[in-house]
Every structure is written in structure tokens, then in C-alpha cells.
C-alpha positions in Angstrom: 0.0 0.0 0.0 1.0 3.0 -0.8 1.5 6.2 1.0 -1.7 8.1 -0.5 -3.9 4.6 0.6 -2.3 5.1 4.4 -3.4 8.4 4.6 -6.7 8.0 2.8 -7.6 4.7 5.6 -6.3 7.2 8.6 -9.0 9.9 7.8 -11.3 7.4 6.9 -11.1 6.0 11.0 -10.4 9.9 12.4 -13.7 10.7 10.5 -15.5 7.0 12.0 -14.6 7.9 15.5 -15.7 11.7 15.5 -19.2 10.2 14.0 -19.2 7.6 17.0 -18.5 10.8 19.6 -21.3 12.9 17.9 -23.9 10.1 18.1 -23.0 8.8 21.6 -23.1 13.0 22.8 -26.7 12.9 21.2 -28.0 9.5 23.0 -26.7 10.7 26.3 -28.9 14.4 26.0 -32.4 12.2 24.6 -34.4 11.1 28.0 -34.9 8.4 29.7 -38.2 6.5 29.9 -39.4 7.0 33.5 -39.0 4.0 36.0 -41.1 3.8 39.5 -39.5 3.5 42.8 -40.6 2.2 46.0 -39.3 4.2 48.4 -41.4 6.1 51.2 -41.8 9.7 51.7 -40.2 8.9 55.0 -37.3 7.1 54.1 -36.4 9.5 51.3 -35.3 12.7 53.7 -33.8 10.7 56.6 -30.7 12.0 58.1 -27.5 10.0 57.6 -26.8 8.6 61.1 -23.6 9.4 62.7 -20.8 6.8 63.1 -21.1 5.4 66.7 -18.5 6.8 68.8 -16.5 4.4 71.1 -16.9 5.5 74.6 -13.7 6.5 76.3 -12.4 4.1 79.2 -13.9 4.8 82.6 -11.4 5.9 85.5 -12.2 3.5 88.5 -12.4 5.7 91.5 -9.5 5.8 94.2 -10.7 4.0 97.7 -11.6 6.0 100.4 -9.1 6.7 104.0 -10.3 4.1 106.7 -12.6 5.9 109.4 -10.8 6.7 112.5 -11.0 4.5 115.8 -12.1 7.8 118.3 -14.0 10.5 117.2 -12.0 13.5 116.0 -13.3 17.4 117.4 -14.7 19.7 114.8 -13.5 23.1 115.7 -16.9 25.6 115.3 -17.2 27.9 112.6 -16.6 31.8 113.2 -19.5 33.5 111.9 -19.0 35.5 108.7 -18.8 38.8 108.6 -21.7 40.9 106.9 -20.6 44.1 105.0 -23.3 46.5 103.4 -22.7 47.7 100.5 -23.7 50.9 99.6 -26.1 52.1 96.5 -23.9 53.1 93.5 -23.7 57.1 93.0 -25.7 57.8 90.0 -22.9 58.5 87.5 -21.9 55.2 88.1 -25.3 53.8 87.2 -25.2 55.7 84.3 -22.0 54.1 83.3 -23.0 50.5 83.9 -26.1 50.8 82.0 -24.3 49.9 78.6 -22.4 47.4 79.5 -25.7 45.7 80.6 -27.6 46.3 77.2 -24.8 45.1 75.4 -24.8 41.6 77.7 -28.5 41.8 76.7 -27.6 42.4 72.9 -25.2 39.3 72.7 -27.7 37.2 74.7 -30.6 37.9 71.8 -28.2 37.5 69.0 -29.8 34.1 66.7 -26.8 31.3 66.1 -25.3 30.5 63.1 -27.9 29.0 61.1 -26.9 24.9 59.2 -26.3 24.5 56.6 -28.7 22.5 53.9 -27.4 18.9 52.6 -27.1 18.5 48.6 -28.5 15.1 47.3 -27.5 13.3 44.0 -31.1 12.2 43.0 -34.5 14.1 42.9 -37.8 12.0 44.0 -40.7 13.2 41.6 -44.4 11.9 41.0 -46.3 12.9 38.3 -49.9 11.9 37.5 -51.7 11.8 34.1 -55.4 13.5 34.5 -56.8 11.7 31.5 -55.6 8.0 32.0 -55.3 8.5 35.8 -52.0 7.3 35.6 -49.6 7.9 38.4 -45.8 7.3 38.9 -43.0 8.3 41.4 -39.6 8.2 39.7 -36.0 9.4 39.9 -34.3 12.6 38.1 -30.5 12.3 38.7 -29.7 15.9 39.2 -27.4 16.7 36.3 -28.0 13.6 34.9 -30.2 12.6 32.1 -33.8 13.6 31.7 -36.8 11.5 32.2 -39.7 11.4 30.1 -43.2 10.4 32.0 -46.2 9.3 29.5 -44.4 10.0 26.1 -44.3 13.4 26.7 -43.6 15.4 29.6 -39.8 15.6 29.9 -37.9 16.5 33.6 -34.3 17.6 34.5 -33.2 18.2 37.6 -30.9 21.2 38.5 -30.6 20.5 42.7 -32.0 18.9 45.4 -31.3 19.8 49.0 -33.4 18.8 52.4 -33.7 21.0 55.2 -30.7 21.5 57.9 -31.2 20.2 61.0 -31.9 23.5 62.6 -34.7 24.4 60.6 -38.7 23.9 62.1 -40.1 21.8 59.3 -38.3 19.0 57.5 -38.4 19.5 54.0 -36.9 18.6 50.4 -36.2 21.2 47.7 -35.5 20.5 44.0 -35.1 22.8 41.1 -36.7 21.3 37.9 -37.0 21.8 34.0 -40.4 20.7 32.9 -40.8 20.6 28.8 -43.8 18.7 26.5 -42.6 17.3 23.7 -44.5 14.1 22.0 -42.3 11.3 21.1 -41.8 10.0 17.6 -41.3 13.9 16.5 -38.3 14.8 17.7 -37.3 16.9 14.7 -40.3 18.6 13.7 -41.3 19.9 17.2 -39.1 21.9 19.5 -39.7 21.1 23.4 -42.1 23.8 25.0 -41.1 24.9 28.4 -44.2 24.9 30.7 -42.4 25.1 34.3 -38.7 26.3 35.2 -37.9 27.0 39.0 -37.8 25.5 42.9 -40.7 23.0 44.1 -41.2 22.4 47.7 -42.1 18.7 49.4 -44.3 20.2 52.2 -46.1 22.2 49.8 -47.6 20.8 46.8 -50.1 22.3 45.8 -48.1 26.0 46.1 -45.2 25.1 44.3 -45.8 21.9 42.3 -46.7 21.3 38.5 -50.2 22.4 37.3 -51.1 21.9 33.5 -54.2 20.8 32.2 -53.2 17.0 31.7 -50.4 16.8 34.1 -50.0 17.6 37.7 -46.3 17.0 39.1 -44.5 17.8 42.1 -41.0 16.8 44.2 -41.5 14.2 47.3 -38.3 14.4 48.3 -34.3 14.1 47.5 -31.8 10.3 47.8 -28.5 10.6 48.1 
């Protein structure tokens, strides 16, 4: 073979592996058909449970003197001597008044709210109005997108639950929601019909509402 055929076969293979890297690119960005899941609200927003500490060894306590044979004499106590103290002059009042507001100050002051844990995987469920299907599935933050019922298409952005700290227990997740019908995925763009933060404990405020679909977040897995 000649030198022209060597270099004609070695773009021939460059030009076969860019194709496989554009096509595997373009599988990885098409969603996902949705799968269910069994988990339980409950379980989803647990706290991890801390490694079990092993408890330090205990000091055994030195034994005590032997009592004595005859009784030893206590000597009696001198009565203390009580000194009045006399009312502050009123500059001085004046000057201890700040000191007191500022002890008053620092005692108010709120602690240093936690800080709210990140999870890999967002819980959603999603329910079909006509066909009264319903589903909870998982939307790997940064991941893929999942398609529920042919059409509606999800991406997660985040998903955090509340800190310790905070009153209610909660899970947060940030979501793309698009329609786009399957089997026309070049002659139809994907229509955005919900972009932002939906909130576990509150549904019916923050979820999905369209007039075939209703979705919302449940909760966040690591």
C-alpha cells in the first residue's frame, strides 16, 4: 500500500470515531423513559446517622481513708462577717447601664444557622389526568432527563433537604419541565411549561399544574 492509501484509511477511521462521539453526545442528551421506585416519603429525607462513637475508658475511682478509731473534734465555725454595700452614685449607674444592654444584645443574637445537605437524586411523581396514571420516579440531578407518558420531559438542577436547625423538615428540587410528544423529535421543538424551585411540604403551592399533568417533588436520595 502505498502512502496516499495510508493516509486516505487514517482519515477514513479519524472521520468514523468523531461520528461515534457525535452520536454517543446525542443518545446521552435524549431522555430516559421513567421508571417507579418504592421508596417512602419517609425514608427519602432521613438524616444520615452518625458513626457510633466508642466510649472513652472509665477511671475507676480511688478507695476512700479508713474511718478513724475515736471521734476526732470539729472546731466551730466563726460567723461571717456581713458588709453592706452601699447604693452606687448615680454616675456610676449611668455608666454601667451599657455594659448591661450590650450583655443583653449578645444574649438575643440568633446562632449561626446549618447549613442545607445537597442530594445526588430528585424524588418526583407525576400523575396523568386523562388516564389516571400515576408514577414516582427518579431525576439524577445533572444527569439525564426523564420522560413520563411520552411526553412530559424532567431535568433536575438540585435537590437539598432541610438543615437540622430548621422547624419543618423539607426537600427542595429545582426542575426543567418541557412537552414534547415522542416519535417527533425533529419537527417539534420542546415547549417549556415550568422552570424553577418545588417544595415537598407544599404541593399544591409550588408543584406542576397543566391541564393533563399535575407534578410535584416528594423528596431528595443521596
Amino acid at each position: 500500500m502505498n502512502l496516499r492509501g495510508v493516509f486516505a484509511a487514517g482519515v477514513a477511521a479519524a472521520a468514523v470515531l468523531a461520528a461515534g462521539g457525535v452520536v454517543a453526545s446525542a443518545l446521552n442528551d435524549l431522555p430516559q423513559d421513567a421508571r417507579p421506585v418504592q421508596d417512602t416519603t419517609a425514608e427519602l429525607n432521613r438524616q444520615p446517622t452518625p458513626p457510633a462513637q466508642t466510649s472513652a475508658p472509665q477511671e475507676t475511682a480511688p478507695e476512700a481513708a479508713p474511718a478513724p478509731a475515736a471521734p476526732v473534734a470539729v472546731p466551730t465555725p466563726t460567723p461571717p462577717t456581713v458588709v453592706i454595700a452601699e447604693a452606687p452614685a448615680e454616675e456610676d449607674a449611668e455608666e454601667e447601664a451599657p455594659v448591661e444592654e450590650k450583655a443583653a444584645t449578645k444574649a438575643e443574637e440568633p446562632g449561626t444557622p446549618g447549613r442545607r445537605q445537597r442530594r445526588r437524586v430528585a424524588i418526583v411523581e407525576a400523575v396523568d389526568k386523562i388516564t389516571a396514571q400515576r408514577m414516582r420516579f427518579e431525576v439524577e440531578v445533572g444527569g439525564r432527563p426523564v420522560r413520563f407518558q411520552r411526553t412530559l420531559i424532567f431535568t433536575a438542577r438540585a435537590c437539598e433537604v432541610s438543615a437540622p436547625d430548621e422547624q419543618v423538615e423539607d426537600a427542595i428540587a429545582y426542575l426543567d419541565v418541557t412537552i414534547q410528544p415522542r416519535g417527533v423529535l425533529q419537527a417539534a421543538e420542546p415547549r417549556q411549561i415550568f422552570r424553577g424551585w418545588m417544595f415537598a411540604s407544599s404541593p399544591a403551592v409550588s408543584g406542576l399544574q397543566h391541564p393533563i399533568y399535575d407534578a410535584w417533588v416528594v423528596g431528595c436520595k443521596a
